[in-house]
C-alpha positions as CSV (number, residue, x, y, z in Angstrom):
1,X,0.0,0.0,0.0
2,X,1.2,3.4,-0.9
3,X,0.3,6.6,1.5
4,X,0.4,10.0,0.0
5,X,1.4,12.4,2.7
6,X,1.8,15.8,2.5
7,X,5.3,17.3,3.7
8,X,6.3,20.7,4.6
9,X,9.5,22.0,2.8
10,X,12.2,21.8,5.5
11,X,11.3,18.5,6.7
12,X,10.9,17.6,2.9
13,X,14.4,18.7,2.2
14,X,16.1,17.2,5.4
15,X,14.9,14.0,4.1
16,X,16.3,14.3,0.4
17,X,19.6,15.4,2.1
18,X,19.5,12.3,4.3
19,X,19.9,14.1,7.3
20,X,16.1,12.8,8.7
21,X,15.1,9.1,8.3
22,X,12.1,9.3,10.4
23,X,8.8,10.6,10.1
24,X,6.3,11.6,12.8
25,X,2.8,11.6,11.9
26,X,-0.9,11.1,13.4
27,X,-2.0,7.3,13.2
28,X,-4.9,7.9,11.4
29,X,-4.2,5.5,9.3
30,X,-3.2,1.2,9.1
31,X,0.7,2.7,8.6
32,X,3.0,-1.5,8.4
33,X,6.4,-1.7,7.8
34,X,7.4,-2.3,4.3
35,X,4.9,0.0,2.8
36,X,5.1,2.9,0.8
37,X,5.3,6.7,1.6
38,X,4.6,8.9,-1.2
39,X,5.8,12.5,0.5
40,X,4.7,15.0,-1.6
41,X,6.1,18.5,-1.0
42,X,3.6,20.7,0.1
43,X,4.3,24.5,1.4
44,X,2.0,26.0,3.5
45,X,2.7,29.5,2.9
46,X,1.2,29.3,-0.9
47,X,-1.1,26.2,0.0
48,X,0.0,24.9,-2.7
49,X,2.0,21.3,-3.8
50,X,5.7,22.1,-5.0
51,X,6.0,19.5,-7.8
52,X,8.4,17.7,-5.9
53,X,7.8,14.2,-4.4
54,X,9.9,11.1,-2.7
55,X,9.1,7.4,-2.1
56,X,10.1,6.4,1.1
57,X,9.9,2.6,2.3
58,X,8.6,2.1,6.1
59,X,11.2,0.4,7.9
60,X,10.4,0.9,11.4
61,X,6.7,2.0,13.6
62,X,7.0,3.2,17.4
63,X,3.5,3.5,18.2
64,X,2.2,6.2,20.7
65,X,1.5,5.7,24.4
66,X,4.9,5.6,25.2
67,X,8.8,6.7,25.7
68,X,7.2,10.5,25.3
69,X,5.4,9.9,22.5
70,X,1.7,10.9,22.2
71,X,-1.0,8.7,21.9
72,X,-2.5,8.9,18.6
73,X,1.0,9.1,17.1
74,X,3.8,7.4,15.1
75,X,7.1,7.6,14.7
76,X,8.0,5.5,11.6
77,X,11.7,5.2,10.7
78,X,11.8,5.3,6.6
79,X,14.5,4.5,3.6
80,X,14.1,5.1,0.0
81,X,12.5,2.6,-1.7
82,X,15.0,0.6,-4.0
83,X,11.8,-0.3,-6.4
84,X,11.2,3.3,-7.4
């Protein structure tokens, strides 16, 4: 399954640089490990979609509830997906 997530510049950007491989987002929906983020570059300012967009694998889900994280929430660590 492939989600299509809308991503704020910076955080966009620190993921094409490699400097983040995570990505913290509301569990609103069935997120499993080996699926597919579509991040889609989205700035706010303009509310508008840049063009740009990334396929990131899910490698990794922390669910909320615990170590400081929110309930509700996920942190899912994420790679590039080798089959784009």
């Amino acid at each position: 399954m492939t989600h299509a997530l809308k991503t704020w510049p910076e955080y966009f950007d620190a993921i094409v640089m490699g400097d983040k491989n995570f990505e913290v987002r509301r569990a609103d929906r069935d997120f499993a490990v080996g699926e597919i983020l579509l991040l889609q570059c989205y700035d706010p300012k303009i509310q508008k979609y840049t063009g740009q967009e990334i396929r990131m694998k899910i490698t990794y889900i922390l669910k909320g509830g615990s170590f400081g994280i929110e309930e509700g929430y996920v942190v899912m660590g994420i790679k590039w997906d080798d089959g784009y």
